[in-house]
C-alpha positions in Angstrom: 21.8 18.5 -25.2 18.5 17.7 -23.5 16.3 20.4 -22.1 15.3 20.4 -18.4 11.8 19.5 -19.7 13.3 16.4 -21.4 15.0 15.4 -18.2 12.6 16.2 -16.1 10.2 14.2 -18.3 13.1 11.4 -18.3 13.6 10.8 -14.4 9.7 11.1 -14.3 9.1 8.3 -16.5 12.2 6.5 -14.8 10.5 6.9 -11.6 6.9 5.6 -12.9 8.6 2.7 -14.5 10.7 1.9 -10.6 6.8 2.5 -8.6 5.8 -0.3 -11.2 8.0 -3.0 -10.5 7.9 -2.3 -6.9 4.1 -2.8 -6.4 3.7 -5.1 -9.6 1.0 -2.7 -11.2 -0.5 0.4 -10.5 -3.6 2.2 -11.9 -3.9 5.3 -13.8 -5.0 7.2 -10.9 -2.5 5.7 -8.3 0.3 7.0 -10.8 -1.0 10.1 -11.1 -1.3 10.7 -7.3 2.2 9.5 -6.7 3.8 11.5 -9.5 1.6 14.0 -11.1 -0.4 17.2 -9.8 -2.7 20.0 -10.7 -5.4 20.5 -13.0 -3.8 18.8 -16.0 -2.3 16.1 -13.7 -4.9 13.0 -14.9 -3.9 14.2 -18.7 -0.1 14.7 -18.5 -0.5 10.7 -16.2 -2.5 9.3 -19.4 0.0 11.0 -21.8 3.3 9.7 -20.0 2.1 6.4 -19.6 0.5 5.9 -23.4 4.0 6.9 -24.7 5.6 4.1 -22.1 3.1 1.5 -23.1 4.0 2.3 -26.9 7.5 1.8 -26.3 6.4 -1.7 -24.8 8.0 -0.8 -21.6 4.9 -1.7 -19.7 2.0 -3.9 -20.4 -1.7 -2.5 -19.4 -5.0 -4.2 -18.8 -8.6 -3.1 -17.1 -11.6 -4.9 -16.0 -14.0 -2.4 -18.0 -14.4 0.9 -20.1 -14.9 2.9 -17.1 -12.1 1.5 -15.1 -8.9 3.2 -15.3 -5.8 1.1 -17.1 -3.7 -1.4 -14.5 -0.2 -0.6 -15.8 2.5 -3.7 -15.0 5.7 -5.4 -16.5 6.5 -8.9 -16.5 3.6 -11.3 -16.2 -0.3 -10.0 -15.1 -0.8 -10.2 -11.1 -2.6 -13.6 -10.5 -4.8 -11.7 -7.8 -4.7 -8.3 -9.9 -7.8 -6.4 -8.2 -6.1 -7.1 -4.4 -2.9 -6.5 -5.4 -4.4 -2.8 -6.5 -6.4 -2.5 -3.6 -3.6 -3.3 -1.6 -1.4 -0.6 -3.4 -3.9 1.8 -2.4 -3.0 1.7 1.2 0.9 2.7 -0.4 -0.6 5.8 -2.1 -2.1 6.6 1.1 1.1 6.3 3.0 3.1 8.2 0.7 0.5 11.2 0.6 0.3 11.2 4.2 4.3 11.5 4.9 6.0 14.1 6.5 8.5 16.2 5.4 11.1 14.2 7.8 9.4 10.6 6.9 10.6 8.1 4.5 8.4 5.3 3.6 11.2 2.8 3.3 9.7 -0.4 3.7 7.0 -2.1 1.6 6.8 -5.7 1.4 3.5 -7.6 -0.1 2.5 -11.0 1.4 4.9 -10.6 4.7 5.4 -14.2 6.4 5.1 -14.3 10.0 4.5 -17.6 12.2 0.8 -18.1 12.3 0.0 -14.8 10.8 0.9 -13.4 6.9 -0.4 -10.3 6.9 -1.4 -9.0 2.8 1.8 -6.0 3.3 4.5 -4.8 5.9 5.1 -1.0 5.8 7.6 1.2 7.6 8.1 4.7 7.5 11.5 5.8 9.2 12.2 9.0 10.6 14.7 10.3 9.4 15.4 12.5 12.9 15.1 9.9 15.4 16.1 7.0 13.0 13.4 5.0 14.5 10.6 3.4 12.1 7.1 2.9 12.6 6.0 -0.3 11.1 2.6 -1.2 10.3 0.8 -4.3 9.4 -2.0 -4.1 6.6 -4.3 -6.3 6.3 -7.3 -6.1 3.2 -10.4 -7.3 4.4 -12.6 -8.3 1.0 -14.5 -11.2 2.4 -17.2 -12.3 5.0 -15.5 -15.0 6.4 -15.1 -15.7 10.1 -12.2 -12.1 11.1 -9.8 -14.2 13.2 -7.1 -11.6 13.1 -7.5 -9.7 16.2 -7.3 -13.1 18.3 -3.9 -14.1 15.7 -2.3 -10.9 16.3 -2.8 -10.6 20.2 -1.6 -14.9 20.5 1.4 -14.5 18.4 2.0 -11.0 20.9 2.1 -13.0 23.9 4.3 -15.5 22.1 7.4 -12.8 22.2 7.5 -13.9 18.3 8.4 -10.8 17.1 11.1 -10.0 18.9 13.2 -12.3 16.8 11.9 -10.3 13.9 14.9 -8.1 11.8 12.0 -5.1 12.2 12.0 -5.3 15.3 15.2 -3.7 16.6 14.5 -0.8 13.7 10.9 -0.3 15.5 9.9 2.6 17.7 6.9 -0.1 19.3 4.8 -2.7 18.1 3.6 -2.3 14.6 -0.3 -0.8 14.3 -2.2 -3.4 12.2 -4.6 -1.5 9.3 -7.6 -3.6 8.5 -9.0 -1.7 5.2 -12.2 -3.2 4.5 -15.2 -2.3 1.6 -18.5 -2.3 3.6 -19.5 -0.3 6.7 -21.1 -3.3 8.0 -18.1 -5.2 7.6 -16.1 -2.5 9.4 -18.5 -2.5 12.3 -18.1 -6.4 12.5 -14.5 -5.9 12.9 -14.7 -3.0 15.2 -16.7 -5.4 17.6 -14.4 -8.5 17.8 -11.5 -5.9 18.4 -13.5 -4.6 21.4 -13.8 -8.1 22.4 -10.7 -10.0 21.8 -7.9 -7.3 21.7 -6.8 -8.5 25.3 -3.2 -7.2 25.0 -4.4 -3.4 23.6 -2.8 -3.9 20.5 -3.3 -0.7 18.3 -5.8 -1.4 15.4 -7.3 0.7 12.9 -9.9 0.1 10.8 -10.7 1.7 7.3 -12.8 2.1 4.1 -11.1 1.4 1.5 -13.5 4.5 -0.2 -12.0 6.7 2.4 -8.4 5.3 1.8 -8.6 6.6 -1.8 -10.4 9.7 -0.6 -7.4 10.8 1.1 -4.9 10.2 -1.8 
């Protein structure tokens, strides 16, 4: 009969393997903060997830020796370093949760009209059964930040009411812009002054800080 460690061990690695397939590949470091703890947290991560990549039940890459292991099934990410990035902002949402939130939705690539924001999250509360949704959007480039003026046209339009989230929603979803440069982030902070004409709620990040509160 197993021991508790065992099956503790077993639903661990059960859960690891389920975070996986859900995001399509996590880092060292993101696995650790969703499932491990303490001082020998990073070690025990490493550990579990050499013994699951010996097995062959996942597949691991990284850009360089001093980046952590990207741990994934199936077929490599075509857009591996967003699709991480990205999966940050889920670490972040789990590790902020309260102890009556669930973060139940989490969809990549979320199709809307004349918007497709890079995820779709929800946590629900699990009180008042209503969810907050929020749209996140990675910001990695200098091109021309059209979303505030996107966000507040397709508003107008009534659009999302016809949305399935909508009826589950407490209000209109926040949209998180996590960017990688403090100049970038001012950029954006100054055409959401200016063109947020409907007072949508935005909120803008570093992706630094993003990991720094995981």
């Amino acid at each position: 009969m197993p021991s508790s460690a065992q099956l503790k061990g077993y639903h661990r690695d059960r859960r690891i393997l389920q975070q996986i397939e859900k995001l399509k590949a996590l880092t060292t470091d993101q696995i650790f903060a969703l499932n491990f703890e303490g001082e020998n947290g990073q070690r025990k991560a490493r550990e579990r997830l050499l013994k699951l990549y010996q097995r062959k039940q996942v597949k691991r890459c990284r850009y360089s020796l001093n980046d952590p292991y990207c741990y994934y099934v199936g077929r490599k990410h075509g857009r591996l370093e967003h699709l991480l990035d990205l999966n940050w902002v889920y670490v972040w949402l789990v590790k902020k949760l309260k102890s009556w939130d669930v973060l139940e939705h989490f969809y990549h690539e979320f199709p809307l009209k004349i918007l497709q924001p890079d995820a779709l999250a929800g946590i629900t509360n699990t009180i008042t059964k209503k969810t907050n949704f929020t749209f996140v959007e990675l910001d990695r480039s200098d091109n021309d930040f059209d979303k505030v003026v996107k966000y507040n046209r397709w508003y107008e339009s009534d659009g999302y009411t016809s949305q399935w989230w909508s009826e589950l929603a407490d209000r209109f979803p926040t949209i998180l812009v996590v960017t990688t440069s403090a100049r970038r982030r001012a950029q954006i902070l100054e055409r959401i002054e200016k063109e947020n004409t409907n007072g949508l709620e935005f909120k803008v990040m570093l992706l630094e800080e993003v990991k720094g509160e995981c």
